[in-house]
N, C-alpha and C positions, 0 to 999 in steps of 0.2 A: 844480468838484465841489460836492458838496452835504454838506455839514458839518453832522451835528447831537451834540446833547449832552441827554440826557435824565437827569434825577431821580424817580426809584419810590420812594418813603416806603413799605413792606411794613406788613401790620399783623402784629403781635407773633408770634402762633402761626403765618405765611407766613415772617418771616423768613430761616430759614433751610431752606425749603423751596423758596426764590423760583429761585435755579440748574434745580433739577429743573422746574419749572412753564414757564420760560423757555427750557429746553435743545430742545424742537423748533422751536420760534418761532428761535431763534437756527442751528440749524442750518440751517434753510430760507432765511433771510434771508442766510448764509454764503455759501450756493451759488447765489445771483442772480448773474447774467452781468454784472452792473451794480455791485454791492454793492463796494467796497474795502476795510472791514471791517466789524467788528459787535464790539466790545470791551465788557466789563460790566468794571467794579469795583463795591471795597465803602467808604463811609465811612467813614472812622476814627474821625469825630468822633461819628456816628448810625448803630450799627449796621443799623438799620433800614431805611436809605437805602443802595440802589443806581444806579450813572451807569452810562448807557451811553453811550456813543462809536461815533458811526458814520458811515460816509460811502458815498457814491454817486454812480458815476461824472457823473452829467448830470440833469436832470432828467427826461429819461424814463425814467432806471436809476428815479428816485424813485418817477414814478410808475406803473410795473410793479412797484416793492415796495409803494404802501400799495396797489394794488388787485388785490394778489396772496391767493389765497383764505388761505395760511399767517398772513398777516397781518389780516387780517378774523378769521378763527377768535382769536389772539392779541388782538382788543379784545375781541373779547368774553370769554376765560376772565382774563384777566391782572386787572383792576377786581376781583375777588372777593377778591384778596390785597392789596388796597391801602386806605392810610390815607385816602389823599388823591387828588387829579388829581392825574398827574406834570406836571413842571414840563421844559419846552423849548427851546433855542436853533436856529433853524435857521437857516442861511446858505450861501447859495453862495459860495465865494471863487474865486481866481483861485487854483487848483495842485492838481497830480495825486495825493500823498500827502504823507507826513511827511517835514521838514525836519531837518538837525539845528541843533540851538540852539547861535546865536550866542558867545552867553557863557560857555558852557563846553566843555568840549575835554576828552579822557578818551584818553591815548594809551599 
């Protein structure tokens, strides 16, 4: 799978408008045949900063999402409400979803 982790730094007056701006882009990207998820949070520590969390199946899930037109439209209106480039991890690892963690046990 295709693992990535993305940081959106909003600029002040997008803050909390960045959900609403992001909710087609997210929907769209939900319903790819390919997609596994598409998760946003929010910093605790910078309200201003939002992570996304997403993954996809393969890399041709990938690349039918960035060269999907939902997501072309999404570079270009998203940078209007931002401080900064967002910042990126992307990797493929070796597994199909979420694991549960070793270390803890909840029963």
């Amino acid at each position: 799978m295709i693992f990535i982790v993305v940081k959106f730094e909003t600029k002040p007056d997008w803050t909390d408008r960045w959900p609403d701006l992001v909710g087609p882009f997210t929907a769209a990207t939900r319903a790819e045949d390919g997609n596994l998820w598409f998760e946003w949070s929010r910093s605790l520590e910078n309200p201003a900063e939002y992570v996304l969390v997403e993954a996809f199946r393969d890399a041709d899930a990938g690349n039918a999402h960035v060269n999907s037109e939902h997501f072309k439209r999404a570079m270009g209106e998203l940078p209007q409400a931002l401080a900064s480039t967002p910042k990126i991890i992307s990797q493929t690892i070796d597994a199909t979803g979420w694991s549960e963690m070793a270390e803890m046990s909840v029963g």
